[in-house]
N, CA, C and O atoms as a printed pandas DataFrame, in Angstrom:
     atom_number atom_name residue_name chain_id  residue_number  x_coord  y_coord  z_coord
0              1         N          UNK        A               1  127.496   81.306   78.662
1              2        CA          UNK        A               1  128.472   80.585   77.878
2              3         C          UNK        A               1  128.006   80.549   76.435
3              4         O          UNK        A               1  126.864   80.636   75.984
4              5         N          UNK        A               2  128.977   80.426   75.927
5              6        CA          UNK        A               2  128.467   80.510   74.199
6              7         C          UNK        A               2  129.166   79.689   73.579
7              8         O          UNK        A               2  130.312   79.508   73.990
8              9         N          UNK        A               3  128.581   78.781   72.144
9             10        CA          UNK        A               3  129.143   77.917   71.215
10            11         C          UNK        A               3  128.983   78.402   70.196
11            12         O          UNK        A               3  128.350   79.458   70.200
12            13         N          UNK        A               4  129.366   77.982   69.167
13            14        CA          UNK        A               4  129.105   77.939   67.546
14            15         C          UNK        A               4  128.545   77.064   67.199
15            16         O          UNK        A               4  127.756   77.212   66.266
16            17         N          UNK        A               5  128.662   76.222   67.600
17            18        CA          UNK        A               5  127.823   75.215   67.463
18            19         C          UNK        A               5  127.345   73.725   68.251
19            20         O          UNK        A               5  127.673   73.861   69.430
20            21         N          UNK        A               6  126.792   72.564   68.077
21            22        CA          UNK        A               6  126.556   71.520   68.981
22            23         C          UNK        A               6  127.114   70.629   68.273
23            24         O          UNK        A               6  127.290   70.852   67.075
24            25         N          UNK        A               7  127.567   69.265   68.924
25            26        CA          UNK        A               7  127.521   69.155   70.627
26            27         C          UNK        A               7  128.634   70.189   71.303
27            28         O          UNK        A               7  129.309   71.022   70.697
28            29         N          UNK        A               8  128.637   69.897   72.764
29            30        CA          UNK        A               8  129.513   70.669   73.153
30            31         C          UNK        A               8  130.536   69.491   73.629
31            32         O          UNK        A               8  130.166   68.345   73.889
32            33         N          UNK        A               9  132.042   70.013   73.712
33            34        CA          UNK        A               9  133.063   69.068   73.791
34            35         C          UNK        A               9  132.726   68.269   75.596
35            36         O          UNK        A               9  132.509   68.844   76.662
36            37         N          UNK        A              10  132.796   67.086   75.343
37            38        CA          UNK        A              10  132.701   66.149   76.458
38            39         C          UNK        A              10  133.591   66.479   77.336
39            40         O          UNK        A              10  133.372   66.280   78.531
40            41         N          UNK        A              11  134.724   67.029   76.906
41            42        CA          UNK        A              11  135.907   67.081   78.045
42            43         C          UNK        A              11  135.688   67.693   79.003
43            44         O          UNK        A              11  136.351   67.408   80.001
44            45         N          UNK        A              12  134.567   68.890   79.096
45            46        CA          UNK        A              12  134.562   69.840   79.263
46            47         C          UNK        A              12  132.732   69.234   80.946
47            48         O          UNK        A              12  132.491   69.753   82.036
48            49         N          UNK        A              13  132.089   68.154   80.281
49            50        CA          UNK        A              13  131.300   67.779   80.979
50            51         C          UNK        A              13  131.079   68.215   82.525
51            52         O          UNK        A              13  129.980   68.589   82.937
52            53         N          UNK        A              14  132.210   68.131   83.320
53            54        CA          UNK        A              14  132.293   67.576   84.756
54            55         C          UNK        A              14  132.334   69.358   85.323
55            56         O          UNK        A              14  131.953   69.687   86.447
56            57         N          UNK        A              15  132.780   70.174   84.460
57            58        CA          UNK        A              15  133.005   71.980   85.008
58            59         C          UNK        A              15  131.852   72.809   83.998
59            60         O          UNK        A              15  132.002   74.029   83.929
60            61         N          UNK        A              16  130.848   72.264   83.310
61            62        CA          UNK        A              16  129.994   72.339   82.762
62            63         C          UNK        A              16  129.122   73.261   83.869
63            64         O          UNK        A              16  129.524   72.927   84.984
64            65         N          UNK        A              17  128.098   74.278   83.984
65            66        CA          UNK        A              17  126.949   74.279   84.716
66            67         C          UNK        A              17  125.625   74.259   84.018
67            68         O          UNK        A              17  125.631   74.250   82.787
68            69         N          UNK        A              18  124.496   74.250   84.666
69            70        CA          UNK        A              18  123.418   73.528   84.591
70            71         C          UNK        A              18  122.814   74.709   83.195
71            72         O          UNK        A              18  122.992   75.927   83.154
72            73         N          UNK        A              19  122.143   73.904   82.258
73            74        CA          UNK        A              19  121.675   74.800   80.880
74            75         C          UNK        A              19  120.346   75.227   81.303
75            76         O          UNK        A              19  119.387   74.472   81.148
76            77         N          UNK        A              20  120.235   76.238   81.761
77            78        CA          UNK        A              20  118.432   76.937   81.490
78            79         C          UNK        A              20  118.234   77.089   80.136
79            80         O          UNK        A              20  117.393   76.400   79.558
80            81         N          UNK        A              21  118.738   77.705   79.700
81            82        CA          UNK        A              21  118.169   78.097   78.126
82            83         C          UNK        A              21  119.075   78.092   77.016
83            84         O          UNK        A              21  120.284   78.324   77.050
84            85         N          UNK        A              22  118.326   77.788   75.979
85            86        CA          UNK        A              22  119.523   77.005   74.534
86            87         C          UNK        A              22  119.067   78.483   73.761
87            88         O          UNK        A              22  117.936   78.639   73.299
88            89         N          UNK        A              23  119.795   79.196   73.721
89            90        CA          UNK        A              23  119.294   80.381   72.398
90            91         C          UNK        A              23  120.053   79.720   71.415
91            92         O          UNK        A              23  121.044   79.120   71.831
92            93         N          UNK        A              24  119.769   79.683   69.945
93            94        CA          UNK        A              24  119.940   79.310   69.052
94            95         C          UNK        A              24  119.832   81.184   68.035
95            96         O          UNK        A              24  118.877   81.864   67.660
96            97         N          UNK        A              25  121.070   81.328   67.965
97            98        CA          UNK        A              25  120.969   82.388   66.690
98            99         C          UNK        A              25  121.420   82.040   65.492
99           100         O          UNK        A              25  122.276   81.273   65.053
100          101         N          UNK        A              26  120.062   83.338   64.755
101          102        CA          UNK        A              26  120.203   82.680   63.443
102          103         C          UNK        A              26  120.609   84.168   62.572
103          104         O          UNK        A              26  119.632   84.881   62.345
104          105         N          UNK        A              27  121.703   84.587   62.166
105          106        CA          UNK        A              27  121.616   85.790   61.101
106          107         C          UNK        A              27  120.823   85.529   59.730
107          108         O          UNK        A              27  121.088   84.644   58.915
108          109         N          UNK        A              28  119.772   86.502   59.640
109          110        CA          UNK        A              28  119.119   86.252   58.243
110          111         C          UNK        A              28  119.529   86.447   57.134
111          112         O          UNK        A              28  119.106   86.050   56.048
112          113         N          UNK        A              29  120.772   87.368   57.520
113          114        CA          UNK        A              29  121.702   87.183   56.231
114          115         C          UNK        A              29  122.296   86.154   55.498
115          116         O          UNK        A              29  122.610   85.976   54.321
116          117         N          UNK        A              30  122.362   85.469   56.644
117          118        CA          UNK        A              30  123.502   84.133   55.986
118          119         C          UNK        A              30  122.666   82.580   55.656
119          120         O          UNK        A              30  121.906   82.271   56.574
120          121         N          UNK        A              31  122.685   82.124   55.119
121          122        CA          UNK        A              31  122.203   80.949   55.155
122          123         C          UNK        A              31  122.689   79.885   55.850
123          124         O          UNK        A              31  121.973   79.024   56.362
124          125         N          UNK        A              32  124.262   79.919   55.902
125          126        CA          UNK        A              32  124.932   78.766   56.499
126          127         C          UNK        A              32  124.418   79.231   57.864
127          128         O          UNK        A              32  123.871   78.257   58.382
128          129         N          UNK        A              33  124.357   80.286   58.666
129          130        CA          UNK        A              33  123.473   80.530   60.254
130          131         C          UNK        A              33  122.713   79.696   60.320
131          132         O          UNK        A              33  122.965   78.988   61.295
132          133         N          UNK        A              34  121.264   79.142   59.394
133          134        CA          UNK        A              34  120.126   78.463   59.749
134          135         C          UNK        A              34  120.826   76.971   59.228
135          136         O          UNK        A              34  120.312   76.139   59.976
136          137         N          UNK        A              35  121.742   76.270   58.309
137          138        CA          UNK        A              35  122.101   75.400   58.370
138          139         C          UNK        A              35  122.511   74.806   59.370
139          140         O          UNK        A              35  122.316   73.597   59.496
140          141         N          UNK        A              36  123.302   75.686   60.485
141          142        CA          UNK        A              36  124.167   75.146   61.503
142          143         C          UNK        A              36  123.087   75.176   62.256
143          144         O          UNK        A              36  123.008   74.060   62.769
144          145         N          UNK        A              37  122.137   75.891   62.637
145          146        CA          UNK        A              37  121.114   76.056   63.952
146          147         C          UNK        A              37  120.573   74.356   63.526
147          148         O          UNK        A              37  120.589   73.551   64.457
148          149         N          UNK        A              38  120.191   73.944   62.383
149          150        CA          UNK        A              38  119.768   72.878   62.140
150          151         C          UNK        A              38  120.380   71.543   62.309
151          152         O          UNK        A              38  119.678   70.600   62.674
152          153         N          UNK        A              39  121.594   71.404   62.076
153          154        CA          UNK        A              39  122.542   70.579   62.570
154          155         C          UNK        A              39  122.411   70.736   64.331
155          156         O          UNK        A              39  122.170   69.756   65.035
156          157         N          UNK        A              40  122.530   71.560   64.662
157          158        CA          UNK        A              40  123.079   71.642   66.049
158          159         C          UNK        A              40  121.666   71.447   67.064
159          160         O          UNK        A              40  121.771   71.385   68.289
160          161         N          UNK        A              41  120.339   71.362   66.340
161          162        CA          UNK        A              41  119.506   70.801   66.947
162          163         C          UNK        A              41  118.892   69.350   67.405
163          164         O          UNK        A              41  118.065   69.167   68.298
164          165         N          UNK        A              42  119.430   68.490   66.669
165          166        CA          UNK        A              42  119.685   66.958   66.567
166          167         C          UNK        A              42  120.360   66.532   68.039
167          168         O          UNK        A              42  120.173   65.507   68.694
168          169         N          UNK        A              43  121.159   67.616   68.305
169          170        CA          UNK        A              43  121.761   67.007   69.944
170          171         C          UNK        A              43  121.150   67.749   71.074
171          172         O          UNK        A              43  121.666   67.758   72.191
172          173         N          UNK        A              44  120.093   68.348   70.793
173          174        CA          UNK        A              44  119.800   68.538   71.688
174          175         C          UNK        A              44  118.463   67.833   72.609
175          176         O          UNK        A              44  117.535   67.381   71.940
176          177         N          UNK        A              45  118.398   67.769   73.722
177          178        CA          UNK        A              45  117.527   66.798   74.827
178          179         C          UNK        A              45  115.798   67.379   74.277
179          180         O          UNK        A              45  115.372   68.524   74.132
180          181         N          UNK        A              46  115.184   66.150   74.093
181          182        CA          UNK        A              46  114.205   67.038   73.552
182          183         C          UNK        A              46  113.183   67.710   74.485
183          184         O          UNK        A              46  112.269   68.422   74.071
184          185         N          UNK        A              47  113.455   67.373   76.014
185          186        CA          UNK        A              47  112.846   67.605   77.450
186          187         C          UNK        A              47  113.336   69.304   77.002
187          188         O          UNK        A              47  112.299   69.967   77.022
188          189         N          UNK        A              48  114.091   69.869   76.758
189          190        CA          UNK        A              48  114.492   71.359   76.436
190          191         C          UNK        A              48  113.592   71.742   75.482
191          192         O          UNK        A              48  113.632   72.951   75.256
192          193         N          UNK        A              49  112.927   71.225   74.951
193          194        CA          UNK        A              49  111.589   72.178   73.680
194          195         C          UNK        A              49  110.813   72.394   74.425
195          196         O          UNK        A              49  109.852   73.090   74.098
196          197         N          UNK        A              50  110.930   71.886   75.702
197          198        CA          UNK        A              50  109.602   72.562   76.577
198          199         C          UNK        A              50  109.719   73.549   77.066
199          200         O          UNK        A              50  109.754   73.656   78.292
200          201         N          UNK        A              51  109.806   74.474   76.319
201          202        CA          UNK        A              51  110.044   76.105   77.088
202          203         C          UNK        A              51  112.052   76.692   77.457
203          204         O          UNK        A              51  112.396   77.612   78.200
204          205         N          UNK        A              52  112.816   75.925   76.775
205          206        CA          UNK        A              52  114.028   76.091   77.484
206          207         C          UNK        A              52  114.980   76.639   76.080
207          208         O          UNK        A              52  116.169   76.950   76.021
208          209         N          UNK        A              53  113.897   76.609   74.999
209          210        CA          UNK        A              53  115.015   76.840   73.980
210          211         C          UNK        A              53  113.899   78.461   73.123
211          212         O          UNK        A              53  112.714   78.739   73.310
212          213         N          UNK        A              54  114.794   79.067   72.362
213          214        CA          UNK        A              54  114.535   80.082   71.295
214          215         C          UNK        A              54  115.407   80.231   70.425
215          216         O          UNK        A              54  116.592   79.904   70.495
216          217         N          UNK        A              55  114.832   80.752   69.537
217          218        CA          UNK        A              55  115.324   81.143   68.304
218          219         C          UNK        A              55  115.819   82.592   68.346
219          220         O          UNK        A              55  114.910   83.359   68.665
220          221         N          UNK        A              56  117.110   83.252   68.095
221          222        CA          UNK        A              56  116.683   85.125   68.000
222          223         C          UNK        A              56  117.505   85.051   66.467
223          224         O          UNK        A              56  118.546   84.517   66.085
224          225         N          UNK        A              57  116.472   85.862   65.842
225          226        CA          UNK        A              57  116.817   85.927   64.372
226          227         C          UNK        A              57  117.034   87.586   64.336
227          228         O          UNK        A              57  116.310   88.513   64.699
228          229         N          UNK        A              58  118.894   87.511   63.491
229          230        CA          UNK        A              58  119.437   88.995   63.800
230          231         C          UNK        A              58  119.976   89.125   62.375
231          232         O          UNK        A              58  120.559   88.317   61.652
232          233         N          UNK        A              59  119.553   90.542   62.177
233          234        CA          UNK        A              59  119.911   91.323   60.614
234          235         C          UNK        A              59  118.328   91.588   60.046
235          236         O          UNK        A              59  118.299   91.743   58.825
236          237         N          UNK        A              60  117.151   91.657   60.652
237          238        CA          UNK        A              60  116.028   91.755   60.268
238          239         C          UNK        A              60  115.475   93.201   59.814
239          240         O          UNK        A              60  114.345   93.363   59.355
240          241         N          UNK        A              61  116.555   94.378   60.029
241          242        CA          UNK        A              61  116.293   95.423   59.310
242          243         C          UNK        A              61  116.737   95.940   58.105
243          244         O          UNK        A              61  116.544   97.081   57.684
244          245         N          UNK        A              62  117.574   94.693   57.371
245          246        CA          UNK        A              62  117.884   95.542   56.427
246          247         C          UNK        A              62  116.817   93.638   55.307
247          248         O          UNK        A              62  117.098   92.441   55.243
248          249         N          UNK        A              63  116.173   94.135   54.977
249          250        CA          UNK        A              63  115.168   93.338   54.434
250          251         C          UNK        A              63  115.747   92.792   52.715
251          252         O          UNK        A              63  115.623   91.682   52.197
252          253         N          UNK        A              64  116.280   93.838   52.254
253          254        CA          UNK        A              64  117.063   93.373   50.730
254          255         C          UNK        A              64  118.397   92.612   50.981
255          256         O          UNK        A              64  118.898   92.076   49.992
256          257         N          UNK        A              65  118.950   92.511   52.016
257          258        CA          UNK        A              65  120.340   91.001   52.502
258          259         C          UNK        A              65  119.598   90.388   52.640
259          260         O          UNK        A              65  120.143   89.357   52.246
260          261         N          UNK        A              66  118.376   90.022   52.996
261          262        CA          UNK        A              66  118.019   88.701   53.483
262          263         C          UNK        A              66  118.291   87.300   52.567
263          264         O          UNK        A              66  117.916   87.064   51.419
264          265         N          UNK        A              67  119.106   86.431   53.526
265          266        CA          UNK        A              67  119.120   85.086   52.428
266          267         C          UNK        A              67  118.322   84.091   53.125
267          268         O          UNK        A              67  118.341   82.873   52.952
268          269         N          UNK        A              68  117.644   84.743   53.905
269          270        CA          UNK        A              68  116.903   83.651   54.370
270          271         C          UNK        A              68  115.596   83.515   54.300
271          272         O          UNK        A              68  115.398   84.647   53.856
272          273         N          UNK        A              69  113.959   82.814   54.410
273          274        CA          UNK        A              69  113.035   83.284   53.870
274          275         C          UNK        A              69  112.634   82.913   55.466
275          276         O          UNK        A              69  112.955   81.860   56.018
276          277         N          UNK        A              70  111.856   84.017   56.094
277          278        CA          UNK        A              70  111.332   84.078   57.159
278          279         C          UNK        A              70  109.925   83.361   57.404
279          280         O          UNK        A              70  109.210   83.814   58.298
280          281         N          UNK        A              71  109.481   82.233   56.633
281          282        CA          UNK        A              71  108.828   80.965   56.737
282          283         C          UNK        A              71  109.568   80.052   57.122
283          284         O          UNK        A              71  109.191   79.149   57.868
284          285         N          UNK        A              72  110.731   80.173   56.656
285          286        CA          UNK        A              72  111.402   78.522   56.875
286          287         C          UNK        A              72  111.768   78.743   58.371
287          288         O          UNK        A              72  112.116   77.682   58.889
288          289         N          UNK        A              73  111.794   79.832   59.241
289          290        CA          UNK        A              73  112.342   80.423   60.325
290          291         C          UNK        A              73  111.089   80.209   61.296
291          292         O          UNK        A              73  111.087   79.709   62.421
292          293         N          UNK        A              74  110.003   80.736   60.534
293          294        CA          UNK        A              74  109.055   80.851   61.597
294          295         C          UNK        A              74  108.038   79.374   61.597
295          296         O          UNK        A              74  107.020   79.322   62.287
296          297         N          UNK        A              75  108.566   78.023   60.572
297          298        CA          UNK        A              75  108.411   76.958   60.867
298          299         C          UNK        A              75  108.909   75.920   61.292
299          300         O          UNK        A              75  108.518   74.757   61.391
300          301         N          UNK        A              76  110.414   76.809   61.694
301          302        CA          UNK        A              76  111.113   76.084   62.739
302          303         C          UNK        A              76  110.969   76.486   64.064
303          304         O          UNK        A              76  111.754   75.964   64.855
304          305         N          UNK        A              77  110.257   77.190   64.452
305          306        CA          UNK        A              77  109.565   77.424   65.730
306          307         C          UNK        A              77  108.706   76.825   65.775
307          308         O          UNK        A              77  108.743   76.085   66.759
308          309         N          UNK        A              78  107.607   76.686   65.027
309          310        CA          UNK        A              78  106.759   75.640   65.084
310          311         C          UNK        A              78  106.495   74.450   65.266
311          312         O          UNK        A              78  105.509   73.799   65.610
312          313         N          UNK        A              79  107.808   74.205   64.907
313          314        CA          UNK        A              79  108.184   72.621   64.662
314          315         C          UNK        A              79  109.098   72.420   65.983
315          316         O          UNK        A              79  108.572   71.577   66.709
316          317         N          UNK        A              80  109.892   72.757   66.338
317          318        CA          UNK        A              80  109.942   72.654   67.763
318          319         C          UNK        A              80  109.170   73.369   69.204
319          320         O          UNK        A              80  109.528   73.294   70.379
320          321         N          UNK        A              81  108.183   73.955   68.693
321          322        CA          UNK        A              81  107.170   74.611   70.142
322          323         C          UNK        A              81  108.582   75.300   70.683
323          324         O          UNK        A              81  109.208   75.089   71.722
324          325         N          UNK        A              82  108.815   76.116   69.686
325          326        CA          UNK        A              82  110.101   77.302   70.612
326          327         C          UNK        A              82  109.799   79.114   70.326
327          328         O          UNK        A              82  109.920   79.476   69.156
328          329         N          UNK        A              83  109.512   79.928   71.120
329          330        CA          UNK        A              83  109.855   81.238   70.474
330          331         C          UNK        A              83  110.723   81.590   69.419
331          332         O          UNK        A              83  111.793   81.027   69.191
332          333         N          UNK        A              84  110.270   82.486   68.808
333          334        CA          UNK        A              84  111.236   83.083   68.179
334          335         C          UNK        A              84  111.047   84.544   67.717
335          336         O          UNK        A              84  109.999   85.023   67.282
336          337         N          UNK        A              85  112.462   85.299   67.914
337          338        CA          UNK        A              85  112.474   86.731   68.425
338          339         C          UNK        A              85  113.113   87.278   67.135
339          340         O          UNK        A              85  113.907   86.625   66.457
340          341         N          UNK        A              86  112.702   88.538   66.850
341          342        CA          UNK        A              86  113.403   89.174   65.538
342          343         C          UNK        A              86  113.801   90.325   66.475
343          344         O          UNK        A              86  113.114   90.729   67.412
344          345         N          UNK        A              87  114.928   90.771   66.122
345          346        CA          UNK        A              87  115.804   92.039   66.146
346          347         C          UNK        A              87  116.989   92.187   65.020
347          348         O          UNK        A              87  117.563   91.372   64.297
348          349         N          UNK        A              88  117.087   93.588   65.205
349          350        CA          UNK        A              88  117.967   94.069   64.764
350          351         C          UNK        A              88  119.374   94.657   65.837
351          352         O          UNK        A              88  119.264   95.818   66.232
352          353         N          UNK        A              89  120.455   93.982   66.213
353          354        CA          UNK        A              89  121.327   94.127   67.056
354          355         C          UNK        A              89  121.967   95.460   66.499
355          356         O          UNK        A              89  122.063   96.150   67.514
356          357         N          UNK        A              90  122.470   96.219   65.412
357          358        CA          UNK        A              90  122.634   97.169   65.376
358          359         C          UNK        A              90  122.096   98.336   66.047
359          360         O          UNK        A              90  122.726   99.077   66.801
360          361         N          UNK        A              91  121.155   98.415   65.786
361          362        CA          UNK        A              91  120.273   99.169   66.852
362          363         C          UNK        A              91  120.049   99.074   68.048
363          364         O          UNK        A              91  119.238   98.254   68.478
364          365         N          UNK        A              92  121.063  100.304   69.206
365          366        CA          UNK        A              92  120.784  100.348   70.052
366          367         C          UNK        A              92  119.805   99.933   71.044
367          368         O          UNK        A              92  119.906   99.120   71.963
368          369         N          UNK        A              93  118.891  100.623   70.684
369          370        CA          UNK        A              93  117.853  100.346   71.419
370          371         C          UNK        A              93  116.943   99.409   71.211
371          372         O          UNK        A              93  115.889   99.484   71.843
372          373         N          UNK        A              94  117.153   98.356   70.302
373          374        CA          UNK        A              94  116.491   97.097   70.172
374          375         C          UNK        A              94  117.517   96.389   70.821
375          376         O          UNK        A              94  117.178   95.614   71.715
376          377         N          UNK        A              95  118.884   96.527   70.500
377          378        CA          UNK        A              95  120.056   95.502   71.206
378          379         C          UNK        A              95  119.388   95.827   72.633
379          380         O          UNK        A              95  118.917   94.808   73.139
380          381         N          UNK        A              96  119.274   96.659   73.190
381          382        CA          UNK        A              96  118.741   96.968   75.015
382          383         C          UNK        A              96  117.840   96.014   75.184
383          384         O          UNK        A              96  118.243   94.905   75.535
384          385         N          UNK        A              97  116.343   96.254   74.957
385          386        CA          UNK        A              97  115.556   95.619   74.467
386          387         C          UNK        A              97  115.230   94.054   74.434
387          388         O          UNK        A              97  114.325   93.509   75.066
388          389         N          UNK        A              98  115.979   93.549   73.730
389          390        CA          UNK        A              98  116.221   92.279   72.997
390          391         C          UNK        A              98  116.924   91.746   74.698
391          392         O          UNK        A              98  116.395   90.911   75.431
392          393         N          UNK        A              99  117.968   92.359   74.932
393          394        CA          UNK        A              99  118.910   91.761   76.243
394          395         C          UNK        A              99  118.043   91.633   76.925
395          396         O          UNK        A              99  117.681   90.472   77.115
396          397         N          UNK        A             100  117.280   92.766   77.634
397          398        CA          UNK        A             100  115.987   92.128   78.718
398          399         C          UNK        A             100  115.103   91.372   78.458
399          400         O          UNK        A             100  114.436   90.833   79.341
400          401         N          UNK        A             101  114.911   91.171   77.156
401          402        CA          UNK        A             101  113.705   90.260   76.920
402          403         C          UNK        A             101  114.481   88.819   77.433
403          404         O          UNK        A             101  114.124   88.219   78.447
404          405         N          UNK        A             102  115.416   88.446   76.699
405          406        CA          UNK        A             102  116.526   87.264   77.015
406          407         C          UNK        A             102  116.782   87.353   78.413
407          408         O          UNK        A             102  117.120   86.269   78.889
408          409         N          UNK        A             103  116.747   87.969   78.943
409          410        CA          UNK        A             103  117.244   88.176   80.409
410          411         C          UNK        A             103  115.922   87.781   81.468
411          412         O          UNK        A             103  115.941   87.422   82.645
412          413         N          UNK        A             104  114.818   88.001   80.555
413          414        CA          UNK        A             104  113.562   87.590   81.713
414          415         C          UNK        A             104  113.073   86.162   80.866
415          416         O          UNK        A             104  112.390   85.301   81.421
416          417         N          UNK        A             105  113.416   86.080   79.801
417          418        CA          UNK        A             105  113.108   84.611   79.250
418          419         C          UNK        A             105  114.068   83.720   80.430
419          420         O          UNK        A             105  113.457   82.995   81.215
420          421         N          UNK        A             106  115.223   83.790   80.493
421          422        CA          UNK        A             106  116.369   83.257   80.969
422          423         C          UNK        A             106  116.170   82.990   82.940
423          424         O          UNK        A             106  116.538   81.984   83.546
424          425         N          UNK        A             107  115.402   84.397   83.634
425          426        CA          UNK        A             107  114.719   84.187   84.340
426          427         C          UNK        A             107  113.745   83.402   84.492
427          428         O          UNK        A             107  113.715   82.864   85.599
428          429         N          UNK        A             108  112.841   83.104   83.708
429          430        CA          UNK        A             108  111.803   82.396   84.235
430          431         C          UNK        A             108  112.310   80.426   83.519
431          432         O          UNK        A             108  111.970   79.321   83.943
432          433         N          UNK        A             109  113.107   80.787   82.476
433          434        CA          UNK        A             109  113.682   78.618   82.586
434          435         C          UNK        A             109  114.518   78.656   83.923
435          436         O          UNK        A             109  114.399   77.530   84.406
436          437         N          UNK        A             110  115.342   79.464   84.777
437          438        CA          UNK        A             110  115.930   79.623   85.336
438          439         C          UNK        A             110  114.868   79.037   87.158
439          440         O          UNK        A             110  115.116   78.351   88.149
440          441         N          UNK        A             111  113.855   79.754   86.695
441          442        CA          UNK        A             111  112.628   78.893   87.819
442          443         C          UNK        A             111  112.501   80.249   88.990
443          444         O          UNK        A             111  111.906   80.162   90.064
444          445         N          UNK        A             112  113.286   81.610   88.425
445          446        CA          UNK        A             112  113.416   82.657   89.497
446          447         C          UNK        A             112  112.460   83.515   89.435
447          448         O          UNK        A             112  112.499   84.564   90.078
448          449         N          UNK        A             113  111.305   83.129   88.520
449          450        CA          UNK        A             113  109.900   83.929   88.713
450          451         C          UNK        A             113  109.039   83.096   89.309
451          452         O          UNK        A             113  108.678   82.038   88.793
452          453         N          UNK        A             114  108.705   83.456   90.275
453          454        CA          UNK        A             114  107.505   82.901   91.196
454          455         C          UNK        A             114  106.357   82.439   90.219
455          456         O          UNK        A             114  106.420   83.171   89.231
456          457         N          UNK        A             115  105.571   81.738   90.118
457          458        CA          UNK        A             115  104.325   81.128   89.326
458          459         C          UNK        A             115  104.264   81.278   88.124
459          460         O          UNK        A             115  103.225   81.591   87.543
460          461         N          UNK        A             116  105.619   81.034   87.436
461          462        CA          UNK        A             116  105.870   81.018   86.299
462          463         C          UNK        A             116  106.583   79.927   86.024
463          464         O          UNK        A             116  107.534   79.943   86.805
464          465         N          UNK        A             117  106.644   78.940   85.306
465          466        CA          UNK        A             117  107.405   77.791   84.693
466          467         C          UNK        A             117  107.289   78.443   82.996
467          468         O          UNK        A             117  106.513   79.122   82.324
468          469         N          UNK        A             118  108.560   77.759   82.859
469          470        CA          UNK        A             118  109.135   77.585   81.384
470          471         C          UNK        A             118  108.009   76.900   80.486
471          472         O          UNK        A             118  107.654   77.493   79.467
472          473         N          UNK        A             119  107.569   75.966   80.741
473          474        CA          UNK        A             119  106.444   75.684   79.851
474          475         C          UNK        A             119  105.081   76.518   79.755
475          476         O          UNK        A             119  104.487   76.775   78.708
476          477         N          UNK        A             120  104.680   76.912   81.119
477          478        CA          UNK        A             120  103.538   77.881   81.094
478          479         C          UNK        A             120  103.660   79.109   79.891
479          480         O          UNK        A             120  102.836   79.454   79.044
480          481         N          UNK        A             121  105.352   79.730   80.248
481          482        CA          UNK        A             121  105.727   80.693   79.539
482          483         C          UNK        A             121  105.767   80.294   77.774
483          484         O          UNK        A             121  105.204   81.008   76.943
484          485         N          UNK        A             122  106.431   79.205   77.466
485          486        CA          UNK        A             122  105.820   79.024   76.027
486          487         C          UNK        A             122  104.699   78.959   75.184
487          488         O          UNK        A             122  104.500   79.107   73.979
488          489         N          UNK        A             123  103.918   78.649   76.334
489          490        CA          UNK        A             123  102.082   78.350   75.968
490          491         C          UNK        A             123  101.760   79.945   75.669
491          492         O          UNK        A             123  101.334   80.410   74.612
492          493         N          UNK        A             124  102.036   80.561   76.723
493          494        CA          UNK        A             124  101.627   82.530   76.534
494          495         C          UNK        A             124  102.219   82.788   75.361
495          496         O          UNK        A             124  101.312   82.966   74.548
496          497         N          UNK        A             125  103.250   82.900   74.854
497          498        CA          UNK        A             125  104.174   83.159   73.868
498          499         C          UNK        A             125  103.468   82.474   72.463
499          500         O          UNK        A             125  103.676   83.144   71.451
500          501         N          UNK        A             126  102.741   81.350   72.288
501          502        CA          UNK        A             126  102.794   81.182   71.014
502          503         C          UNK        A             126  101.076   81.975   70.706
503          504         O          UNK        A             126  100.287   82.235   71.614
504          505         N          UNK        A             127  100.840   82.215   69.328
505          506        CA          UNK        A             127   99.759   83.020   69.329
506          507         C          UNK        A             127   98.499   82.254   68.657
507          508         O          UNK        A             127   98.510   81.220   67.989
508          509         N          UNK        A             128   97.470   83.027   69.014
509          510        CA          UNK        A             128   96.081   82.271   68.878
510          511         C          UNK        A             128   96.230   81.562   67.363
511          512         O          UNK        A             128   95.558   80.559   67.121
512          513         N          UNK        A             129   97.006   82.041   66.495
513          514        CA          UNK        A             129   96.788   81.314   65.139
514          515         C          UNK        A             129   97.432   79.768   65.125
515          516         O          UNK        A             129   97.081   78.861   64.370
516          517         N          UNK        A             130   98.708   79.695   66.401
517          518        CA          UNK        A             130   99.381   78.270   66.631
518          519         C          UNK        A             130   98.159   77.168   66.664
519          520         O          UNK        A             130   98.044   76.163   65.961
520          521         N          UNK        A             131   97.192   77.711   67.800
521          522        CA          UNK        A             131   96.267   76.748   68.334
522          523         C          UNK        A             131   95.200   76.183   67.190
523          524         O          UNK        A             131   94.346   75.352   67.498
């Protein structure tokens, strides 16, 4: 299921199903992208920073659009203990790529990898310089 943004309409509560994972995209082109990711993080449960949410930041190959500065990006991962993934969706074969990565992230909040939890998996994911 997909939004534009948070919250999501109440009406909608009761035919709702259960959220494994909050991807939050951000185009680095745009600025209003990381405004709204920022707004739309305020509603979310903060029991979900434990491994249930990411960031995928898209338009990262063409480096002269960028309106965004890829500090303020990669300290909002920080600041919520969340991944965060760069691709370029134009590209085939990163769009491939990128889908399975999301697809086994999505697996394991999902609880369908054996001795893997969502939090274990964030701990692997962040790198020796976090600690």
């Amino acid at each position: 299921h997909l939004a534009t943004s948070l919250p999501l309409p109440s009406e909608t509560d009761h035919v709702r199903p259960r959220i494994d994972l909050i991807v939050f995209m951000i185009d680095i082109k745009s600025k209003y992208s990381l405004k709204n990711v920022e707004r739309s993080l305020a509603y979310v449960d903060a029991s979900f920073f434990l491994g249930k949410v990411c960031f995928l930041v898209t338009g990262v190959g063409r480096v002269n659009a960028c309106s965004i500065d890829t500090n303020a990006i990669h300290k909002l991962g920080k600041t919520y203990c969340s991944p965060v993934i760069f691709c370029e969706l134009e590209l085939e074969g990163i769009r491939v790529a990128t889908a399975q990565r999301l697809l086994r992230i999505l697996q394991i909040c999902a609880g369908h990898v054996r001795g893997v939890s969502s939090l274990s998996f964030v701990s692997l994911m962040r790198s020796s310089s976090d600690d």
